[in-house]
N, C-alpha and C positions, 0 to 999 in steps of 0.2 A: 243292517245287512246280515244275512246267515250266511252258514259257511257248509259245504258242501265237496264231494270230492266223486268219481269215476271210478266205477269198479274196473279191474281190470280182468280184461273176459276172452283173453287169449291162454291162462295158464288156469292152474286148479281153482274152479269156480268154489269150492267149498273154504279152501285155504283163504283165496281175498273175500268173501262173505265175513270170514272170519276176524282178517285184522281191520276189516271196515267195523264190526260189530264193534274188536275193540277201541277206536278211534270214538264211539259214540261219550266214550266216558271223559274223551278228552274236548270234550266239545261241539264236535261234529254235528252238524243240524240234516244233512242230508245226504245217502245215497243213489247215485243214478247207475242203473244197470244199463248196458250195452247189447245188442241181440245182433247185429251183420247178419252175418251168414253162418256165424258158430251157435255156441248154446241159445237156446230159446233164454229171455232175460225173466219172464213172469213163475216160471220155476226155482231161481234164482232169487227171485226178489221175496215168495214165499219163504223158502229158506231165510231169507234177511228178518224177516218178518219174526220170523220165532225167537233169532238171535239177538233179536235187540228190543226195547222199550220203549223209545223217545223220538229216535231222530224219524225224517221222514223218507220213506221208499218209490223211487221212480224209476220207470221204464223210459230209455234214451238212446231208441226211440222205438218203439212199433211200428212198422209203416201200417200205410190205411191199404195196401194191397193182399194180403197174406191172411189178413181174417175178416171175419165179416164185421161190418161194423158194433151188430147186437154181441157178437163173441167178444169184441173189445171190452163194447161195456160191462159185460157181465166180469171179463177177468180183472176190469181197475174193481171194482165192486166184491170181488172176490178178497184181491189183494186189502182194499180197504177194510173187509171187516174182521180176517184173519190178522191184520196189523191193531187195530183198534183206531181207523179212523185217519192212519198214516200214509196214504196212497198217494202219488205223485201219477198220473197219465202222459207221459212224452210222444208224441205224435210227430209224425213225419212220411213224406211220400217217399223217401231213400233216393234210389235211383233206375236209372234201366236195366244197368248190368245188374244188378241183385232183383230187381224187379222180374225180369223176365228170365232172367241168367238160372237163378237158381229157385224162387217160386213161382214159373213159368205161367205169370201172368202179364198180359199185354200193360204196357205202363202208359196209360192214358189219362185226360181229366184228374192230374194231380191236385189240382188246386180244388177244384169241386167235392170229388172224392171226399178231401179233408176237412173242407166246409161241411158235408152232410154227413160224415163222420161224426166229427165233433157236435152238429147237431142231435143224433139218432142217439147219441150215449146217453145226452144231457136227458134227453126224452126218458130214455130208459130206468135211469136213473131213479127220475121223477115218477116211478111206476105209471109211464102213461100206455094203454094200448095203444100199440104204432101199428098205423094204417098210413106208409107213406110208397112213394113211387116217384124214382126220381131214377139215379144211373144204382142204388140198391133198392131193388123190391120187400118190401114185410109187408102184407105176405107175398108170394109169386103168385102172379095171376094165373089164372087154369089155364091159358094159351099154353103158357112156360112152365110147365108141371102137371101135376096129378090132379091140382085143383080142388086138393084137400087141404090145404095152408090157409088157417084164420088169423087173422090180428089177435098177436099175445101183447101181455105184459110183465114183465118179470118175474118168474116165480116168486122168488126171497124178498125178503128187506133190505136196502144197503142201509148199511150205515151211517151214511150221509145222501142229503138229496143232490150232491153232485161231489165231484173228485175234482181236484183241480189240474185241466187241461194245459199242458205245453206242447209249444209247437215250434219243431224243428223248420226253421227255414232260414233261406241265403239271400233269393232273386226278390227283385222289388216288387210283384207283385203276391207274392208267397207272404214278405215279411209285411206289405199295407193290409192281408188277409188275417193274417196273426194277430198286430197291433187293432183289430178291428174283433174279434170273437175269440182269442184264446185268455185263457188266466197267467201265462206265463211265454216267455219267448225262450229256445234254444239254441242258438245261435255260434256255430264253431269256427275255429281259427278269428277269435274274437280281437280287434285289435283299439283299443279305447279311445287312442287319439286318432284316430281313423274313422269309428264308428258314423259319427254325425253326417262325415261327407258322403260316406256309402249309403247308409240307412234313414240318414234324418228326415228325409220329405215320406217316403212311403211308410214311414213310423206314425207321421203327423198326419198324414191323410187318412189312416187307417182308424186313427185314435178319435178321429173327430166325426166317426162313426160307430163308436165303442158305445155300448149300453152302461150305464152308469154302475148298474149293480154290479159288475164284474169287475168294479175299482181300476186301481194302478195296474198296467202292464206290469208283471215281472220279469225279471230277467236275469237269464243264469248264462255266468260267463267268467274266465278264469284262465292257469294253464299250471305248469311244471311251477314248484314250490321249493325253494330253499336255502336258506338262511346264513349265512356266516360272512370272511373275508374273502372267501377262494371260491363261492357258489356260485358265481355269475358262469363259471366253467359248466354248469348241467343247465345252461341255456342251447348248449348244441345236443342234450338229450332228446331237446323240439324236434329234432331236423328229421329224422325220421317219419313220425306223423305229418309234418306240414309237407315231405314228398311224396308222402301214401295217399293224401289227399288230393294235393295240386295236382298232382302226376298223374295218380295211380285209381283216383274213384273218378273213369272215365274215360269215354271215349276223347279223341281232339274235339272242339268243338260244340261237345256234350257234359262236360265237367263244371259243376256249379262253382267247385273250390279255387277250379284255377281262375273261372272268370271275380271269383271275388280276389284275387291276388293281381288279376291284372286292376280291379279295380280298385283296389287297395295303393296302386303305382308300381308293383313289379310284374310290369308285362313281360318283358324281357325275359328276367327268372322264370318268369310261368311255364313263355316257351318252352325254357332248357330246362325247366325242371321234367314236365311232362315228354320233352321227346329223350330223356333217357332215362327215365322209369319205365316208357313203355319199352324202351330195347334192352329193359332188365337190367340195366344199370340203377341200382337200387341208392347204391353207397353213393354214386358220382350225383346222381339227383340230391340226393340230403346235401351234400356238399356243395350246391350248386344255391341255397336255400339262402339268400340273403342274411348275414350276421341281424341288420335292424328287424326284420321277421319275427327273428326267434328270442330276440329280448323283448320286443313291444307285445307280443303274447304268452308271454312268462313274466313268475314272479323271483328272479334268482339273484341274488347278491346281498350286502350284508344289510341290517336290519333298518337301519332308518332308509335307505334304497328300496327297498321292499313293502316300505310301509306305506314309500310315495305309490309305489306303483299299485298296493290296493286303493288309495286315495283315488288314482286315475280312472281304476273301474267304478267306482263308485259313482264320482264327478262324470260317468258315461253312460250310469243309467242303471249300473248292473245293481241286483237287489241280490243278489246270492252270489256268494264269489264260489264257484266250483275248483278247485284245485286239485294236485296232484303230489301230493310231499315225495322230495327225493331227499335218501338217507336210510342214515341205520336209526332216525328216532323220529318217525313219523309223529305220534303222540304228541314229541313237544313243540314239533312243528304246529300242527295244528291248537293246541294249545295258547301258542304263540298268538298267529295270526287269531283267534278267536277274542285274542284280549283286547285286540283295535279296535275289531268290532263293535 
């Protein structure tokens, strides 16, 4: 199992580059940068790239709406060879509100999209001349343009004949998509002894249409980190993301997070979380967040407590535990936990 941790991309993107950078010497096997709706993450991830040697850099996530699919490829490719080989690809269709909200693109054929996404890179990748035509044109037909667009093939050389693909998904047909053509699964508000009942059939259906070269599924999953006798207390640190999520990424009825919380068995909380986040009742939603929530997707209490609970993500499939150390000694957190591993 690697270990792995979430840049934090709401404050100075240079300053957490930074103590992620220094985290690499404590262990650390991977960074995943974040994009929403604030900084772009492949500028960031550059940055990471010169500040560090070893661990590996990912994007979490790109949706497939916001660039073109060949733009994608070119910047995992990009990132891969200004890192030396270190590129991580996180994929995702996000949602409508950011989808359309803020890069004012209709949010359609998410599942497609992704699929030829993640094929069109692979292609690219592979220096192949792409002459395809599906829901993205390479080239645009002379109907829909100038009629001067020929099938290219990548200027440069990557450095590798592919980056390894992760793919954000929730709903069961997204995650049998995943388990079927991605290298890796991203999967949030992850909860271990939960997972199998949620995810176990569209895992296996998906897997038993997986091409063999593209090995094990990976999977990255994890939460809040922290060690001692009084730690179990930065388990309500959670409560805030799990009601920005359940609540707050979505419409009623339109929210992947809450429908995986009702299906997780807190329908109820789902409710009240989501109808008082959306009436900006921010703090009452966190509060509203089930106590079992925010321990079964954290790792916080003292050390052999901690060690079962990486145990459990293990025993659930996860190959990379992504974490989040809270404290004034992140290093020897991560340190810590890397020595399970």
């Amino acid at each position: 199992m690697e270990l792995s941790m979430l840049l934090d991309y709401a404050g100075d993107p240079r300053k957490a580059a930074d103590e992620a950078a220094a985290l690499e010497e404590a262990g650390l096997d991977a960074v995943w940068v974040a994009e929403a709706w604030g900084f772009d993450s492949p500028t960031i991830m550059g940055y990471l790239a010169a500040r560090t040697e070893r661990m590996k850099i990912g994007s979490a996530i790109l949706n497939v709406y916001s660039r073109t699919p060949a733009l994608i490829a070119q910047t995992a490719a990009g990132l891969d060879a200004v890192s030396g080989g270190r590129a991580l690809l996180g994929l995702g269709a996000s949602g409508p509100q950011v989808v359309e909200g803020w890069h004012g693109k209709p949010y359609d054929r998410p599942l497609g999209r992704t699929r030829e996404t993640v094929e069109l890179c692979r292609r690219v990748w592979r220096r192949e001349t792409i002459d395809h035509h599906g829901i993205t044109h390479m080239p645009l037909p002379a109907p829909m343009g100038s009629g001067l667009g020929k099938p290219l093939k990548i200027l440069t050389r990557p450095v590798r004949p592919t980056v390894p693909v992760y793919i954000a998904s929730l709903g069961p047909a997204n995650v049998r998509m995943t388990a079927e053509i991605a290298d890796g699964w991203l999967p949030t508000l992850f909860i271990p002894e939960k997972a199998a009942a949620v995810w176990g059939g569209p895992l296996a259906e998906g897997t038993a249409k997986r091409a063999p070269e593209l090995g094990p599924l990976q999977t990255v999953a994890g939460g809040l980190l922290a060690i001692g006798e009084d730690a179990a207390a930065a388990r309500d640190l959670a409560r805030p993301q799990i009601a920005l999520y359940v609540g707050g990424m979505g419409a009623p009825g339109k929210n992947f997070y809450n429908d995986l919380a009702v299906a997780y068995g807190y329908g109820e909380a789902a409710r009240r979380i989501q109808e008082l986040y959306l009436a900006g009742r921010k703090r009452d939603a966190a509060a509203a967040v089930p106590d079992e929530f925010c321990e079964l997707m954290t790792l916080c209490g003292p050390e052999g407590y901690v060690r079962e609970r990486v145990e459990a993500f293990r025993e659930a499939g996860v190959t990379m535990l992504n974490v989040t150390p809270v404290g004034p000694e992140p290093a020897r957190l991560i340190e810590t936990v890397k020595s399970w591993l």
